[in-house]
Rosetta silent file (secondary structure, phi, psi, omega in degrees, C-alpha in Angstrom):
SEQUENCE: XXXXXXXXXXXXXXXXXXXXXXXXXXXXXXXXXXXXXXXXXXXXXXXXXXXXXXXXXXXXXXXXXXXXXXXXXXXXXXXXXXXXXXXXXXXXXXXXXXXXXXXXXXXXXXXXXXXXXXXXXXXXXXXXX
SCORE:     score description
SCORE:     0.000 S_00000001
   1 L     0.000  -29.036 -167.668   78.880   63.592  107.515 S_00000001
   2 L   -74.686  -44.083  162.036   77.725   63.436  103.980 S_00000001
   3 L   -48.951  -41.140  165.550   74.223   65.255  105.389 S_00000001
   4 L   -68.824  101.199 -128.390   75.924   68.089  106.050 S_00000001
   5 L   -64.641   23.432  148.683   74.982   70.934  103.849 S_00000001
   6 L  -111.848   11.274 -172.663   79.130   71.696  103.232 S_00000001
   7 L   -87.499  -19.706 -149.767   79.074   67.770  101.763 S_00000001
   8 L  -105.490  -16.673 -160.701   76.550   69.453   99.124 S_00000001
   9 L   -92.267  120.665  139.750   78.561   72.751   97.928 S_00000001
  10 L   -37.432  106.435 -165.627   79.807   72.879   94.619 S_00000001
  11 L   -17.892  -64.996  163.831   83.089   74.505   93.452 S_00000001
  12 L   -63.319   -6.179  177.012   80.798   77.675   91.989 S_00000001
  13 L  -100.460  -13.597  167.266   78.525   77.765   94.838 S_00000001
  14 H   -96.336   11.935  148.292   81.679   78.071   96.579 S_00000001
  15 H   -72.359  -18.712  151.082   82.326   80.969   95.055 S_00000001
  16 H   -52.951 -101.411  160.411   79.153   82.377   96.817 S_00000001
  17 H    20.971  -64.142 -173.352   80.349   81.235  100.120 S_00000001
  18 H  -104.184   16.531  143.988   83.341   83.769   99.843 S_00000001
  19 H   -80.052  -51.436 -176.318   81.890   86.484   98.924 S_00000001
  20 H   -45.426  -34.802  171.802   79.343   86.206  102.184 S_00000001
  21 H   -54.545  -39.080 -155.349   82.183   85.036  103.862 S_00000001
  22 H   -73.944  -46.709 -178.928   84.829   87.693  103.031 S_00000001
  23 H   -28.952  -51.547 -176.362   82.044   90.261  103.346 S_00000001
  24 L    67.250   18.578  160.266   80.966   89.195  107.122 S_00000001
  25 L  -152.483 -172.703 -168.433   77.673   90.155  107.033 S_00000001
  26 L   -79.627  160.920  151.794   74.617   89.599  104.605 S_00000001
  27 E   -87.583  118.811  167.061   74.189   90.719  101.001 S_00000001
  28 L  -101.671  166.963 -157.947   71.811   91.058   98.987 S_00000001
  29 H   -27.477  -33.899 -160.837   71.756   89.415   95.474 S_00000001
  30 H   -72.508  -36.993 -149.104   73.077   92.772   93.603 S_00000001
  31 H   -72.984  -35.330 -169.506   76.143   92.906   96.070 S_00000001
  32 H   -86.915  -28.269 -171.425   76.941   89.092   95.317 S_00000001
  33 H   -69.831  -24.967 -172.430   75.873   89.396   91.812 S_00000001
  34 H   -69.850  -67.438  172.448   78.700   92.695   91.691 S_00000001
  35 H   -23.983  -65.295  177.273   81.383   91.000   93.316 S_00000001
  36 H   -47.557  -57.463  161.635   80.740   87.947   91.205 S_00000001
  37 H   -63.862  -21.006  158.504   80.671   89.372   87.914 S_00000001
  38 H  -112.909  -53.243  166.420   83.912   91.027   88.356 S_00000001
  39 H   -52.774  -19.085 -157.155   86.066   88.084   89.566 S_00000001
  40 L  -132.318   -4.501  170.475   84.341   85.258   87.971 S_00000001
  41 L    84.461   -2.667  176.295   82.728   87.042   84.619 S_00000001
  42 L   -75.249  151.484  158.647   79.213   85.376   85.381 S_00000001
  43 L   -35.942  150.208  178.568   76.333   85.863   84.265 S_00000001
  44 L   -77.494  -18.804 -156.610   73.209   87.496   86.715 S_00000001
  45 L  -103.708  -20.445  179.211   71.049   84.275   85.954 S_00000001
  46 H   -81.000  -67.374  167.545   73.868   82.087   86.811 S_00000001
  47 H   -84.498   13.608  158.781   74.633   83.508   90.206 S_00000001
  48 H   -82.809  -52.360 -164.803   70.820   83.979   91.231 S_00000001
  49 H   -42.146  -75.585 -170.949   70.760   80.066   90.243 S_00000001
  50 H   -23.873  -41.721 -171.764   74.058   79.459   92.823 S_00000001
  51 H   -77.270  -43.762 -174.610   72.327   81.528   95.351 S_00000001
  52 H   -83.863  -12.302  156.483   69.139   79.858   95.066 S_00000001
  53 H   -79.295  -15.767  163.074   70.727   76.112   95.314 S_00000001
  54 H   -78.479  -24.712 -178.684   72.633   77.168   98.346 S_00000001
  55 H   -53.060  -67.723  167.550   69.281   78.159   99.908 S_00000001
  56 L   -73.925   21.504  172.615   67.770   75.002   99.085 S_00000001
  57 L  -120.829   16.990  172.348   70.593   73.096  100.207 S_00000001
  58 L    65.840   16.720  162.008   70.631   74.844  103.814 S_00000001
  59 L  -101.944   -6.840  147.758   74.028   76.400  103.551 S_00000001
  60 E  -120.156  162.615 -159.747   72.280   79.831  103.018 S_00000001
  61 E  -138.248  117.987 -177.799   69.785   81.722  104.386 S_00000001
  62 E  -109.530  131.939 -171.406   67.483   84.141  102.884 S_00000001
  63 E  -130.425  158.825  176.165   65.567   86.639  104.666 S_00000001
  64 E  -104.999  119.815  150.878   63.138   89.678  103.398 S_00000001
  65 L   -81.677 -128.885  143.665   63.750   93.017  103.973 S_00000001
  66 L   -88.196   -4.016 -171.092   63.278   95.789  101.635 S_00000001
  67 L  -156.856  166.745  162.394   65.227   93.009   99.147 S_00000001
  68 E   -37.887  161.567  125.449   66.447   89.669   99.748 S_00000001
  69 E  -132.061  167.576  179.653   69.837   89.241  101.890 S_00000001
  70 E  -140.204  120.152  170.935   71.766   86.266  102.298 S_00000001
  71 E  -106.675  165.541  167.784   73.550   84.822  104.994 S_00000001
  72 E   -72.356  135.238  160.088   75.993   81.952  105.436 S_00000001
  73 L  -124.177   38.474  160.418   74.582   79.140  107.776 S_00000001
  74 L  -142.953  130.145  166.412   78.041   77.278  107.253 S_00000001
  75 L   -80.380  172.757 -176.881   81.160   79.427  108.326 S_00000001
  76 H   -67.604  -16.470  177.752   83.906   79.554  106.582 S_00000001
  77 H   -86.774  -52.002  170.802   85.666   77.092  109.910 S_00000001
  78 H   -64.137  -60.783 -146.720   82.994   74.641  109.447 S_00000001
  79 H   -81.633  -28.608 -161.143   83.386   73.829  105.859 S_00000001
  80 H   -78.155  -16.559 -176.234   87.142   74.054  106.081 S_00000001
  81 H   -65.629  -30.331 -162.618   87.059   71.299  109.049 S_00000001
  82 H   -66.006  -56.783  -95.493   84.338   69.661  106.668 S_00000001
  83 H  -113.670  -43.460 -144.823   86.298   69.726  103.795 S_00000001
  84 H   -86.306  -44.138  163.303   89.718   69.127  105.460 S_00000001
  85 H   -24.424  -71.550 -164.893   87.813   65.503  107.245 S_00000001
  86 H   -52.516  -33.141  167.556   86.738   64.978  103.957 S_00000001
  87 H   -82.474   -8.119  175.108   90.324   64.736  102.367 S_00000001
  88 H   -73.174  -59.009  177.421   91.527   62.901  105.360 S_00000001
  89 H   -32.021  -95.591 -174.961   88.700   60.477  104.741 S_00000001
  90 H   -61.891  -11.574  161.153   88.844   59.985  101.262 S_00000001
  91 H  -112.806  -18.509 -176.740   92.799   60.030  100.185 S_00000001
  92 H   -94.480  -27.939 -159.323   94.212   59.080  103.251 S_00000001
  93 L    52.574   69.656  156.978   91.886   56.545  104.679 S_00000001
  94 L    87.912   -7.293  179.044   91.023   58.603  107.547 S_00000001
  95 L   -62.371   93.192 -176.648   95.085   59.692  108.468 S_00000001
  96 H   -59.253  -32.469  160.633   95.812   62.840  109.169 S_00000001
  97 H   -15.577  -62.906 -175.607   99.668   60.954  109.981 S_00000001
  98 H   -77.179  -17.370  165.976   99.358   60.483  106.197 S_00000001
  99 H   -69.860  -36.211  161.082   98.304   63.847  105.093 S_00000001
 100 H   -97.054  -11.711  164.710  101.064   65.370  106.667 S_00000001
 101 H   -57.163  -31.220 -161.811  103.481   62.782  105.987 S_00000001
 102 H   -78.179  -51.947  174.158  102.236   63.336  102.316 S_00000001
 103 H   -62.854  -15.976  177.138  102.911   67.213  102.575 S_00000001
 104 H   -81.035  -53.888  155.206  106.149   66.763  103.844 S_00000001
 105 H   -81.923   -1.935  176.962  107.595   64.623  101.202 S_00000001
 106 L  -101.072   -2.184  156.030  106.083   66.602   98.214 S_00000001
 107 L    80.300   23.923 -163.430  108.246   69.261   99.270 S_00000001
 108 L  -107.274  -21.018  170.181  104.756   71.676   99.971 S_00000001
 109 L   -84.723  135.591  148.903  105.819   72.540  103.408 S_00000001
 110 L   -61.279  167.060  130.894  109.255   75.119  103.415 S_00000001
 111 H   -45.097  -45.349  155.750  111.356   74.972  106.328 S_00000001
 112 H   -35.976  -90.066 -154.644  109.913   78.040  107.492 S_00000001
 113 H   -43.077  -52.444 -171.657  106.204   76.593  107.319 S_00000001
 114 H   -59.973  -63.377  175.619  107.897   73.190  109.715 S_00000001
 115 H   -35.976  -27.812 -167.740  109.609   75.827  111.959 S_00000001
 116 H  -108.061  -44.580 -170.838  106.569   77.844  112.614 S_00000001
 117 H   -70.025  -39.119  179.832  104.077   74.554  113.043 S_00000001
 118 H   -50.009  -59.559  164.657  106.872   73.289  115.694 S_00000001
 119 H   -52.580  -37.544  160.485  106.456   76.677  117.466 S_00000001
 120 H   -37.688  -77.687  163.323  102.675   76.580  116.825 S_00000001
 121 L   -63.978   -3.017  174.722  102.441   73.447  118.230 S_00000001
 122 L    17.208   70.788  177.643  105.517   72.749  120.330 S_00000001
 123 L  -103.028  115.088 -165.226  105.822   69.852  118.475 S_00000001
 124 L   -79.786  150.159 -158.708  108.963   67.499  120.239 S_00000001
 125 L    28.203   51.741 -136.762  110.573   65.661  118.073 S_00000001
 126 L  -123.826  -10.566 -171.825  109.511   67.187  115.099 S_00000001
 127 L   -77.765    0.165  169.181  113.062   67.909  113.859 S_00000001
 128 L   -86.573  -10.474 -177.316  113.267   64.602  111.685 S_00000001
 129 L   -72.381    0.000    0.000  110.441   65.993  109.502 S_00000001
């Protein structure tokens, strides 16, 4: 699991990630550098770097046009599955039991939020949660 190129992304490269993501199709550097620089205030040398360490780390993919674009080659499903593993893995010791047991007693789930995952999920006996 650790090979896979979402084990490799960085907090700031995942701000790359969602601009390509939100976007749905590629960009090239000015569009992610525009985006970037007005939410996150970076620098152009700073988000070419981001762009060019997701390249070499095989979560993006750059092809020539008349300019660069850049696509995602990790969706936005895969890394959240990766990501989601990865906290099962590493705080839980692999329990998802305990991840939602954990959300449940920190009060982070509403009533609502249980009420909708029971209907989601026609989850039976779910009313002790």
């Amino acid at each position: 699991m650790e090979n896979h190129p979402a084990a490799k992304i960085s907090e700031s490269e995942m701000e790359v990630m969602r601009v390509l993501w939100d976007a749905g199709r590629p960009l090239s550097i000015t569009e992610i550098r525009e985006t970037l620089q007005a939410r996150m205030g970076w620098e152009s040398t700073t988000i070419k770097t981001l762009v060019q360490r997701l390249c070499n780390k095989g979560a993006l993919a750059q092809q020539k046009q008349r300019f660069f674009i850049y696509t995602p080659l990790v969706s936005r499903e895969e890394y959240n599955e990766w990501a989601t593993g990865d906290l099962i893995r590493r705080l839980y010791r692999g329990s998802a039991k305990s991840l939602v047991a954990a959300l449940i007693h920190s009060d982070s789930l509403s009533q609502a939020d249980v009420e909708e995952l029971r209907k989601s999920f026609h989850v039976e006996g779910a009313e002790d949660a």
